[in-house]
N, C-alpha and C positions, 0 to 999 in steps of 0.2 A: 517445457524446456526448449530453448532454440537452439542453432544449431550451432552457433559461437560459446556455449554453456551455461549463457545465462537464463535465472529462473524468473519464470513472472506467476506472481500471485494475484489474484482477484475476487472481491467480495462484492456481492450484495445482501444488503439487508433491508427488509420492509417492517413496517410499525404493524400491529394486529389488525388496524381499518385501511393497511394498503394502502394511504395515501400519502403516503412518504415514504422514499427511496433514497438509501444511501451509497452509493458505490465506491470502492478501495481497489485501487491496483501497483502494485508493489513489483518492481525487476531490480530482483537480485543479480547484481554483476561477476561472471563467475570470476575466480581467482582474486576476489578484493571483497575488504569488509563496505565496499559503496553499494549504497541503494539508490535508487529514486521511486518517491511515493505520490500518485497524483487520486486527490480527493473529491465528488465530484457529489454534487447532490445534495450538500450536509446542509439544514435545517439553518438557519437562518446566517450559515458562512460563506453560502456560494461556492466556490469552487477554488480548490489552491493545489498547489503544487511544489514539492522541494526534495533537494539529493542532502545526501545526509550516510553517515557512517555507522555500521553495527557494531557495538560490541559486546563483550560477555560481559555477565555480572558479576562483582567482586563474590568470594565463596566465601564471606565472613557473616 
């Protein structure tokens, strides 16, 4: 968490022989459904990045 309240998430994942690496990192903006997601590593998509809005899923 920083110290304006927003959250950052980050992931990595490796394949079983370790040669490929995928990393995720996600900041939650506190007091707003905005994110921004930046993707880094993925397998034959190179690298992307975009802001983008959360929201809940219908309860039907």
């Amino acid at each position: 968490m920083q110290k304006n309240g927003d959250v950052n998430i980050s992931l990595r994942v490796r394949d079983s022989r370790h040669n490929r690496v995928f990393e995720w990192a996600m900041t939650l903006y506190h007091d707003s459904n905005q994110c921004f997601v930046q993707a880094s590593k993925v397998y034959m998509a190179g690298n992307f990045s975009f802001k983008g809005r959360i929201l809940p899923l219908p309860e039907n």
